[in-house]
Structures are given as C-alpha cells and as structure tokens.
N, C-alpha and C positions, 0 to 999 in steps of 0.2 A: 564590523570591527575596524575599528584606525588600524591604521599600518603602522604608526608610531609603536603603538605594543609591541608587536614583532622586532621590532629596531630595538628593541631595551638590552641593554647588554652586549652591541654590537657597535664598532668603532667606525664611523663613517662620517667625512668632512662633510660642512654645512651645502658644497656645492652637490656631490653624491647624492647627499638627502634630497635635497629640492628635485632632483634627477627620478629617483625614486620614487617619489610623491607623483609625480605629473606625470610617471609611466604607469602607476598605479591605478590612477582615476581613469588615464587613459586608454588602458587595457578592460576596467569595469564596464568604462562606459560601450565601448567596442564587442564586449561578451553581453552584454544588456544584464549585468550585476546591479541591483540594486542595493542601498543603503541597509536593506534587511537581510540579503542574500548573505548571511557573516561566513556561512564556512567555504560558499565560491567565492568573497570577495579576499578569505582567511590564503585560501588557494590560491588567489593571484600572486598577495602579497609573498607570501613564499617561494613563489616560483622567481617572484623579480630580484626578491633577496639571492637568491642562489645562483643566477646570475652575476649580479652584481659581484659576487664572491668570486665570480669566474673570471671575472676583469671586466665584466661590458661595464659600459657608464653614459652610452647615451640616450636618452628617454625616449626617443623613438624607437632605436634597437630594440631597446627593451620590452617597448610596446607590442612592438611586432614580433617578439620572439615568444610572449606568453599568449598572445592568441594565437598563434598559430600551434604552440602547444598544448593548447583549448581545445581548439578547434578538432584536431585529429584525435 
C-alpha cells in the first residue's frame, strides 16, 4: 500500500510529506516489510502519520519511533 492513500484527506506541506515518505520506506525497510507485506506496511504508515499529528517532523525521529514501537 503507498502511503500517499493514507495522506488523502490530510493537510500537510510538501516538506512534511517528503519527511513522511523517507521515514516510511525507512522504517519498512528497518522492519524487513516488503512491498507485499500491505497491512505491516499499512501499519507503519499509520503509526508515522500519528505522529506527525503529534508535532514530530523529522524522518529519522520518526523512523526510530515506529520501530521501536514495532519492535516491542
């Protein structure tokens, strides 16, 4: 599942996005999610989103905050 879907209907500048994007893949890649994996990869993307809603915005943070809520 793109992450873009998720994002449909949510307000967020083009720099956020890109932020979102590259903690997204980051985080996939990190949990060893593959491109078929749609509803752990559906599961990142949610988790980054809701974040993001929380104020974080930098893609590493990010990254390291959904794996590690992965993880445990």
């Amino acid at each position: 599942m793109p992450i873009n879907q998720l994002l449909e209907g949510k307000s967020f500048d083009p720099k956020t996005i890109e932020c979102i994007s590259k903690a997204f893949e980051d985080a996939c890649r990190d949990l060893g999610l593959s491109g078929r994996d749609y509803s752990g990869r559906e599961s990142v993307a949610r988790k980054i989103i809701e974040l993001v809603e929380q104020g974080e915005c930098d893609a590493e943070d990010l990254r390291a905050q959904t794996v590690r809520a992965f993880r445990h």
